[in-house]
C-alpha positions in Angstrom: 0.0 0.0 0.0 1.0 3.8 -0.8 0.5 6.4 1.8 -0.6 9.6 0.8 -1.0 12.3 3.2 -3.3 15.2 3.6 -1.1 17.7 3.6 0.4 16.0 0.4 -2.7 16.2 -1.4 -3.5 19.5 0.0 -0.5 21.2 -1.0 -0.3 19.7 -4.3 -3.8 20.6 -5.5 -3.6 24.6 -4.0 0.1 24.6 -5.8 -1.6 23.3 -9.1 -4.2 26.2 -8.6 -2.1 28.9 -7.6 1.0 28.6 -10.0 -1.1 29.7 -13.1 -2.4 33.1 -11.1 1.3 33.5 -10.3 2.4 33.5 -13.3 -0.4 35.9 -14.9 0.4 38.6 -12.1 4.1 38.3 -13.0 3.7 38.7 -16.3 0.5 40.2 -17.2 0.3 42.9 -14.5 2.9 45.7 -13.5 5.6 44.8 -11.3 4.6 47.3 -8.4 0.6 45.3 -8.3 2.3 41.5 -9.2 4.9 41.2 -7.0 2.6 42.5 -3.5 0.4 40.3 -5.0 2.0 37.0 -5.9 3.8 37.3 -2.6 0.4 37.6 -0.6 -0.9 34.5 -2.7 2.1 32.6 -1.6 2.0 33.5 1.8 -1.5 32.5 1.9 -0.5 28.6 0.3 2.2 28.4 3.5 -0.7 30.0 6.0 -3.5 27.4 5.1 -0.7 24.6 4.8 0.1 25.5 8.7 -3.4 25.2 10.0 -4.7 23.1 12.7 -6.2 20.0 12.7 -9.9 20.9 14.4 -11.5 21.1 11.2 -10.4 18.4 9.0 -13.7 16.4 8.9 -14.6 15.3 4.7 -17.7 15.7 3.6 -18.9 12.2 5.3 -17.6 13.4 8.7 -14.6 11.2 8.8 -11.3 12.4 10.1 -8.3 11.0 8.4 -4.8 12.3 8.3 -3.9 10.0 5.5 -4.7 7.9 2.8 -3.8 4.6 2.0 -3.3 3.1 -1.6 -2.7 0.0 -3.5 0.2 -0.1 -5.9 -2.5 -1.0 -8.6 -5.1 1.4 -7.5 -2.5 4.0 -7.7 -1.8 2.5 -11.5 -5.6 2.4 -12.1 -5.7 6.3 -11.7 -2.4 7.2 -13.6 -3.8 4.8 -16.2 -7.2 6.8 -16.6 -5.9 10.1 -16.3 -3.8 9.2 -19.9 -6.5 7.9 -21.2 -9.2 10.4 -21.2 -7.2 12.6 -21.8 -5.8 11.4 -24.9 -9.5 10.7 -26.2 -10.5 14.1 -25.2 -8.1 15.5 -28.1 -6.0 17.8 -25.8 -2.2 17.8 -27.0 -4.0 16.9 -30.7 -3.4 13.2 -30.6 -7.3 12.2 -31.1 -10.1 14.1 -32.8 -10.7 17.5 -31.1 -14.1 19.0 -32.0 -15.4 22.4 -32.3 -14.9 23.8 -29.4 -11.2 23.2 -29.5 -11.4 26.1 -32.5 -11.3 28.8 -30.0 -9.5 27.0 -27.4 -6.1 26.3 -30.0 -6.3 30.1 -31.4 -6.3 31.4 -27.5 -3.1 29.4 -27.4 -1.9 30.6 -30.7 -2.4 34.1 -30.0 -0.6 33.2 -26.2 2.5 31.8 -28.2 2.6 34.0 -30.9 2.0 37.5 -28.9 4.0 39.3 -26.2 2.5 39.5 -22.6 -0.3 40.9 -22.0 -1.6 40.0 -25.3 -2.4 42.8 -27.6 -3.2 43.0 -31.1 -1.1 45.6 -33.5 -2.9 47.7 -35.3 -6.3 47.4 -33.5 -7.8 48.4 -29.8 -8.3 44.8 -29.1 -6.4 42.9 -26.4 -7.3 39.2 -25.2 -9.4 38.8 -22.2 -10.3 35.6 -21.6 -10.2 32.9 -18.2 -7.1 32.0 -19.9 -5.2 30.8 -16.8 -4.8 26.8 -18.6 -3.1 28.0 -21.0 -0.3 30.0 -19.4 1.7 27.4 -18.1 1.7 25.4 -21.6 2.0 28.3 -23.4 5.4 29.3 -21.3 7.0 26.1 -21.9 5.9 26.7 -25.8 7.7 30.0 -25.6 10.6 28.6 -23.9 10.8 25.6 -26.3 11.1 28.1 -29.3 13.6 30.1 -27.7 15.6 26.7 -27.2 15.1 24.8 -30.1 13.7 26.8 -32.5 10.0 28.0 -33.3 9.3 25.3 -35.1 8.8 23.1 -31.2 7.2 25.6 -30.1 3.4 24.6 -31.1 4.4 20.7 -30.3 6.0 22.0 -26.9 2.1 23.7 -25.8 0.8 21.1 -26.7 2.6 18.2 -25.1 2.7 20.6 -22.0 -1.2 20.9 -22.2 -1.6 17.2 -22.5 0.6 16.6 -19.4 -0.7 19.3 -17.2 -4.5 17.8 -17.8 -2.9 14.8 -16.7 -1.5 15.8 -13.7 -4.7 17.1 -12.4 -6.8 14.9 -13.4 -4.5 12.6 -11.3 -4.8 14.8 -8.2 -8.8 14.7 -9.2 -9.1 11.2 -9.1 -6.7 10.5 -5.6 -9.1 13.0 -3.9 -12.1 11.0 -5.0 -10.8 7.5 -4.2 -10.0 9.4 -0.7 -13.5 10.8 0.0 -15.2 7.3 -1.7 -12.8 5.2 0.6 -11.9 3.4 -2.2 -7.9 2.0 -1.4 -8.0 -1.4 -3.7 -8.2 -1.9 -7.2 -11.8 -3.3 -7.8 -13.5 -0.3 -5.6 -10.8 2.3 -7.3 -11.8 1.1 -10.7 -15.6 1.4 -10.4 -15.0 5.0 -8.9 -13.0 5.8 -11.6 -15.7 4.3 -13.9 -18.2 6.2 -12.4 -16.7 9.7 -12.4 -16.1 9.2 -16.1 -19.0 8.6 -17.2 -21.2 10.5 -15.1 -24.3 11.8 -16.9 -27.9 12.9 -16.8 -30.2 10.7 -18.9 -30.0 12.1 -21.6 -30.8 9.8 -23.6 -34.2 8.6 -22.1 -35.5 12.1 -24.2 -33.3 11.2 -27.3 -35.0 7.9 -27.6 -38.1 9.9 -26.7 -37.8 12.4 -29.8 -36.0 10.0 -31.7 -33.2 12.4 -31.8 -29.7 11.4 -31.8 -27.8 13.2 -33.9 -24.4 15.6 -32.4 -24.9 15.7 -28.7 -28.0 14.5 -27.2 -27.9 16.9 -24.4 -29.3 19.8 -26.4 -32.6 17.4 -26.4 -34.0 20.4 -23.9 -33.0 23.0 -27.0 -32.9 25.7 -24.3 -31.0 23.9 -21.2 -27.9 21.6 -21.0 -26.3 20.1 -18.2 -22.8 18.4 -19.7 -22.1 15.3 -18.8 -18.3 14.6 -17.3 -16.6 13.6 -20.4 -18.5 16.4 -22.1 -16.8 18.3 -20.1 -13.0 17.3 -20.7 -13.6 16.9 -23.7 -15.5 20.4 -24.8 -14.5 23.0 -21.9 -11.4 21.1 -20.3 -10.3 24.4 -18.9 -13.8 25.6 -16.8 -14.3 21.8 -15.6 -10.9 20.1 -14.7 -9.7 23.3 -12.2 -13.8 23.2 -10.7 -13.3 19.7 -10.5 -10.1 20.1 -8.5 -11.2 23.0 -6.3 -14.8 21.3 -5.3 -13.3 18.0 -4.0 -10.4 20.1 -2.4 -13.5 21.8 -0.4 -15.1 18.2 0.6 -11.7 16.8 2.0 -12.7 19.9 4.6 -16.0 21.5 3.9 -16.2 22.7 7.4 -12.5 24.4 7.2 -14.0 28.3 6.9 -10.4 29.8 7.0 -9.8 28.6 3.1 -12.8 28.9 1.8 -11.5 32.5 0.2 -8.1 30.2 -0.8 -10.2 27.3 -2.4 -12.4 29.7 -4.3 -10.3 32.4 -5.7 -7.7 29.6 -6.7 -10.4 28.5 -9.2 -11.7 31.9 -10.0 -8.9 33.4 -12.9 -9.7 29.0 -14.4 -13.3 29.9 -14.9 -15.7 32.6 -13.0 -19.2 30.6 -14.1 -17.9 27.3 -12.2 -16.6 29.8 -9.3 -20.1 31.1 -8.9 -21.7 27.4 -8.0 -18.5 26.9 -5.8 -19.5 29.9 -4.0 -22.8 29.6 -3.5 -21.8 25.8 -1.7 -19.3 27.9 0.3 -22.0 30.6 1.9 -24.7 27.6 2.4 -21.5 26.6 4.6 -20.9 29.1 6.1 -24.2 29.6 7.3 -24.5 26.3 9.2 -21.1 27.3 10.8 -23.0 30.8 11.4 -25.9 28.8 13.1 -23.4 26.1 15.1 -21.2 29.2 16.6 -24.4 31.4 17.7 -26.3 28.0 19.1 -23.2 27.1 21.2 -22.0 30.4 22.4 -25.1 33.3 21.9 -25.5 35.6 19.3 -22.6 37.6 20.0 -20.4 35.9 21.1 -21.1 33.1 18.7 -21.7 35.9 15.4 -17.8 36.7 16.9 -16.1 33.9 17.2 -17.4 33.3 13.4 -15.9 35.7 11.6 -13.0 35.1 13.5 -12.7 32.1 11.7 -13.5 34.0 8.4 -11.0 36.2 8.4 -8.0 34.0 8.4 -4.6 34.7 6.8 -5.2 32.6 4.0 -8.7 34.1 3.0 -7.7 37.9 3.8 -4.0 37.1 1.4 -5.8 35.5 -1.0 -8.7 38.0 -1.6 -6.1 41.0 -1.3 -4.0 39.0 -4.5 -6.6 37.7 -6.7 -10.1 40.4 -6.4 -8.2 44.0 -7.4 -6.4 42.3 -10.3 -8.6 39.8 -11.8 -12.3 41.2 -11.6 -11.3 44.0 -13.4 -9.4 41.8 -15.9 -12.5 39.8 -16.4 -14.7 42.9 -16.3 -13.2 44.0 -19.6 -14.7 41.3 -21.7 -16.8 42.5 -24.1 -19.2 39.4 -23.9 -20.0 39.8 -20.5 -20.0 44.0 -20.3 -22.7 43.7 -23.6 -25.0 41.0 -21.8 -24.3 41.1 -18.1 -26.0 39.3 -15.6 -29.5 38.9 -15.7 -32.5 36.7 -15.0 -33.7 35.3 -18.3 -36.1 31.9 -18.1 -36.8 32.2 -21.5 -40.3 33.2 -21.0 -40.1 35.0 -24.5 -39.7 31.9 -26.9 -42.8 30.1 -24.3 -45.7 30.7 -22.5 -44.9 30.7 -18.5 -46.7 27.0 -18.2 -44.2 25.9 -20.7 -41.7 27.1 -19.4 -42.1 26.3 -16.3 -42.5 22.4 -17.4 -39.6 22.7 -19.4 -37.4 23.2 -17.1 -38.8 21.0 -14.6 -38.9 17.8 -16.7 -34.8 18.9 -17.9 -34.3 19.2 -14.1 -35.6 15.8 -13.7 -33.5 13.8 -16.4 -30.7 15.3 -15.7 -29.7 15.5 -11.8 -33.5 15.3 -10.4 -33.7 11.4 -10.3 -30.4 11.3 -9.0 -30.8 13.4 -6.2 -34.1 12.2 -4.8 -32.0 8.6 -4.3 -29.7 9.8 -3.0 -31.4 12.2 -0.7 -32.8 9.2 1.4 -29.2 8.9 2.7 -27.6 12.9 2.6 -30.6 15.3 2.6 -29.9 16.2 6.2 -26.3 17.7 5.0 -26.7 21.2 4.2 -23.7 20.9 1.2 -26.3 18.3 -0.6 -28.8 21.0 -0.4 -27.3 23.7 -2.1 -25.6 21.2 -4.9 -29.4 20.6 -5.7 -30.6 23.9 -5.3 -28.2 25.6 -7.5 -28.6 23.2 -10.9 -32.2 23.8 -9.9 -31.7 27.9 -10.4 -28.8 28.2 -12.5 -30.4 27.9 -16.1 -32.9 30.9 -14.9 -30.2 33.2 -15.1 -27.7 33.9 -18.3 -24.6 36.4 -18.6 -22.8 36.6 -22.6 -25.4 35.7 -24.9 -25.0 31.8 -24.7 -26.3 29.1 -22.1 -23.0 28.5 -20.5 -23.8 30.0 -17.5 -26.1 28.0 -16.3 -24.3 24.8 -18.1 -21.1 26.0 -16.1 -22.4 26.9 -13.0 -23.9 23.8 -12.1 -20.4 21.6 -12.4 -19.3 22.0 -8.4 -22.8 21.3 -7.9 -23.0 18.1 -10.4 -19.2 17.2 -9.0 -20.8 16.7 -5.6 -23.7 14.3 -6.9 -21.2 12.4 -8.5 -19.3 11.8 -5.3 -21.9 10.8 -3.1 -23.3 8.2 -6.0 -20.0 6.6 -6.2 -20.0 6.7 -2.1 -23.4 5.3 -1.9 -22.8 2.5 -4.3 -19.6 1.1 -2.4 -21.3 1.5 1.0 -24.7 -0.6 0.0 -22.2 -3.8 0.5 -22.1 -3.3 3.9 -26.0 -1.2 4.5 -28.2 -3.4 4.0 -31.0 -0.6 4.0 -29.5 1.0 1.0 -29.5 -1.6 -1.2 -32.5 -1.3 -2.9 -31.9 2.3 -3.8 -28.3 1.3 -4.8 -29.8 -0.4 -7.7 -32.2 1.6 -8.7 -29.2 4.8 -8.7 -27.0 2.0 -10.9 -29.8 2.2 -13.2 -29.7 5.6 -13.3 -25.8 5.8 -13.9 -26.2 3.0 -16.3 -28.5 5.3 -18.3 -26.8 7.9 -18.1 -23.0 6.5 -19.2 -25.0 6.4 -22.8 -24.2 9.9 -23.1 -20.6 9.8 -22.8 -20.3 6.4 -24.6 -21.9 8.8 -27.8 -18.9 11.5 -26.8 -16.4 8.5 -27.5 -18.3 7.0 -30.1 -18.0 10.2 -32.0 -14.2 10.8 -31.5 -13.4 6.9 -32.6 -15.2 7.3 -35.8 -14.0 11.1 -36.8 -10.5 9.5 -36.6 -11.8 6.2 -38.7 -13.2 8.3 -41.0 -10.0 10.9 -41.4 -7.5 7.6 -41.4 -5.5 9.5 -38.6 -5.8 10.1 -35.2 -3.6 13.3 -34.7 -6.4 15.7 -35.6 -6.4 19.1 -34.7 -9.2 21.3 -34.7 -7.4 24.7 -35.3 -9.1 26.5 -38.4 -9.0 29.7 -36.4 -5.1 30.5 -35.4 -6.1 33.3 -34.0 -9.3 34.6 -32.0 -9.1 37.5 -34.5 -10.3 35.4 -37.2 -13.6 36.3 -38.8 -14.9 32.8 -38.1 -14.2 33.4 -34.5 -16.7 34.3 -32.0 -14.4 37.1 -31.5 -16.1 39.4 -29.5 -16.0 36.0 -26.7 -12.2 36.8 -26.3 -11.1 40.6 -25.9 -11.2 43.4 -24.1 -12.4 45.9 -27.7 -11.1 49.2 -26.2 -7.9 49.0 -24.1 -8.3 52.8 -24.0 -11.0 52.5 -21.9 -10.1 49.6 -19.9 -9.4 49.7 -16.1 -7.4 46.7 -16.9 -5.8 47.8 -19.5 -5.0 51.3 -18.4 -3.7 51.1 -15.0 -3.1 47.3 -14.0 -1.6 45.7 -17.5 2.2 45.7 -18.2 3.3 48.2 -21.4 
């Protein structure tokens, strides 16, 4: 057996979070805002690695300083990670589709482009959550500066394959950790499991005999993406959410990192930070409740924000809020169609609607949730990770769905783990195994939707006679094809960002 210990994992996941803001400050931002600020973030990585012990209960209450692993376990999950990665397309060894079009000409324009990025000859500058891309993209620049440019697009792009890798490893030991999974049979189903995670999608594609590109759009107004829709269409919102949800069930109760956790995501993706936050603040509100029942109002509304304002959440918010909202602020997507509540009552009448949504909600994480509700209804993190796919697609910023597709991952994350828990507990709870089967039923429906992801990408390389297939038409998010306006900042001149924070 391997031992892994908390603090390994710990410090390896915040370090795989944090390194990719460090690098934007240092050379995105002006030295006299980076280097306060990078320093702060790194003092806030020692801080939270230096806490106590009191609140290192997991999401199932148990208390564990460590972790214990089989050698083939620990090969099942090293193993995995390669391989959905290399079917997902990232590094362009296996059929990328569309969405990799934007995704390779963000890391075109990041290899290609000085630091901040900056087009010559227009106003525009990117502005994107391009923190994934910045590590890959320096070892790209630093390969060409080696060897030549000629490595420098096969450097990225080896560098993006390995880094996906790496935390998708991380991903999986925390889940094999919070599951109790340490041999290779219950490790394997996990694994299993998380990767095919998926609504039931295609209960309503039989339905509407519809099965044509992805059979997730069968709502036409609402998706929920299933995990391997995920990696393989928005790797860069989902695998960082992924990391940064199951790094806040290993201690959900920890309030003096919640700030840490959070903000490490936030410059990865701000939708999937927004469903993270909301499970933090239904949190922190038990804790809120726990302090004042225990010691008064005052005392107890005291001693709670004691815990709040820890070094780690105060460093972290001080780094990452003055540099990156306004970054993200600049986006002309989001500036043109901000935040709003939109349930699409214009395209249907309110009973519609309102039906809609309900039977979407339903297929997708509904039927789930009411299983597994007769075990974890009482714990206040369930709750919100229902309530917030519930809400989510009500609300829109840019002038897509993503929000409420993106939002809902931490959420849908969380589900996932307590299936996989609840299935390798029935064994020994006898009470649960009636609903054990009817939630493998569910999963077992579900999987369909991934299995069509694969499906797709085995015969797109049959059909092309090769499996190294880029999608990368675009080369730049400039290009006319491009949803351009997705990408940049259109006016530097008027810019915050641009003006005061941003390197020259």
């Amino acid at each position: 057996m391997i031992t892994l210990s908390r603090r390994f994992l710990r410090g390896a996941a915040f370090a795989t979070l944090l390194l990719p803001s460090i690098v934007f400050l240092l050379t995105w931002v002006r030295p006299v805002f980076a280097l306060p600020a990078a320093a702060a973030l790194l003092a806030a990585f020692v801080s939270a690695m230096r806490r106590p012990k009191a609140e290192r209960a997991n999401l199932f209450g148990e208390q564990d300083d460590s972790f214990s692993l089989s050698r083939w376990a620990l090969l099942a999950v090293v193993a995995c990670a390669l391989v959905w990665t290399f079917f997902s397309g990232i590094g362009g060894m296996f059929y990328q589709n569309e969405d990799h079009y934007g995704r390779n000409a963000i890391l075109h324009d990041l290899l290609e482009h000085p630091w901040p990025v900056r087009f010559e000859g227009t106003s525009y500058a990117l502005t994107y959550y391009i923190a994934y891309w910045l590590i890959p993209s320096f070892v790209g620049k630093a390969a060409s500066a080696l060897l030549g440019e000629g490595a420098c697009w096969a450097a990225a792009n080896a560098a993006l394959f390995l880094q996906t890798v790496w935390f998708l490893v991380l991903i999986f030991l925390f889940l094999l950790r919070l599951v109790r999974a340490q041999t290779l049979l219950p490790a394997c189903l996990s694994l299993l499991i998380f990767v095919m995670f998926s609504g039931m999608d295609a209960l309503m594609a039989g339905f509407i005999d519809d099965w044509n590109n992805q059979i997730e759009w069968w709502a036409g107004t609402y998706q929920f993406s299933s995990n391997t829709t995920c990696l393989f269409w928005v790797y860069n919102q989902a695998v960082p959410a992924w990391l940064a949800m199951l790094l806040l069930l290993s201690s959900p109760w920890e309030i003096g990192v919640y700030a840490l956790v959070g903000l490490a995501a936030l410059p990865f993706a701000p939708f999937p930070f927004i469903g993270l936050f909301v499970c933090m603040v239904s949190l922190a509100v038990c804790l809120l409740a726990r302090e004042i029942r225990a010691q008064g109002v005052s005392r107890g509304t005291r001693a709670f924000f004691r815990r709040c304002l820890s070094a780690p959440n105060l460093l972290a918010c001080a780094a990452v809020l003055p540099i990156f909202l306004p970054y993200f602020a600049s986006n002309q997507a989001s500036s043109e169609a901000p935040f709003r509540f939109e349930p699409l009552l214009h395209a249907f009448s309110l009973r519609t609607a309102f039906f809609r949504l309900l039977l979407f909600e339903l297929i997708e994480f509904g039927a789930l949730a009411l299983v597994l509700g007769s075990r974890f209804r009482r714990e206040p993190l369930f709750i919100a990770s229902v309530a917030v796919p519930v809400l989510a697609p009500l609300f829109r910023i840019g002038f897509k769905a993503d929000f409420g597709m993106r939002v809902s991952i931490p959420s849908l994350t969380l589900l996932c783990v307590c299936s996989i828990r609840f299935l390798l507990d029935a064994r020994s709870r006898k009470q649960d195994r009636y609903a054990a089967g009817v939630l493998a039923l569910l999963l077992l429906i579900g999987s369909v939707t991934p299995l069509l992801e694969f499906e797709r990408g085995a015969y797109k390389v049959k059909l092309a006679g090769t499996n190294f297939m880029y999608s990368d038409p675009y080369k730049t998010v400039l290009c006319e094809d491009a949803d351009t306006f997705n990408f940049i900042c259109e006016d530097v001149d008027s810019s915050f960002f641009y003006r005061h924070l941003a390197r020259r």
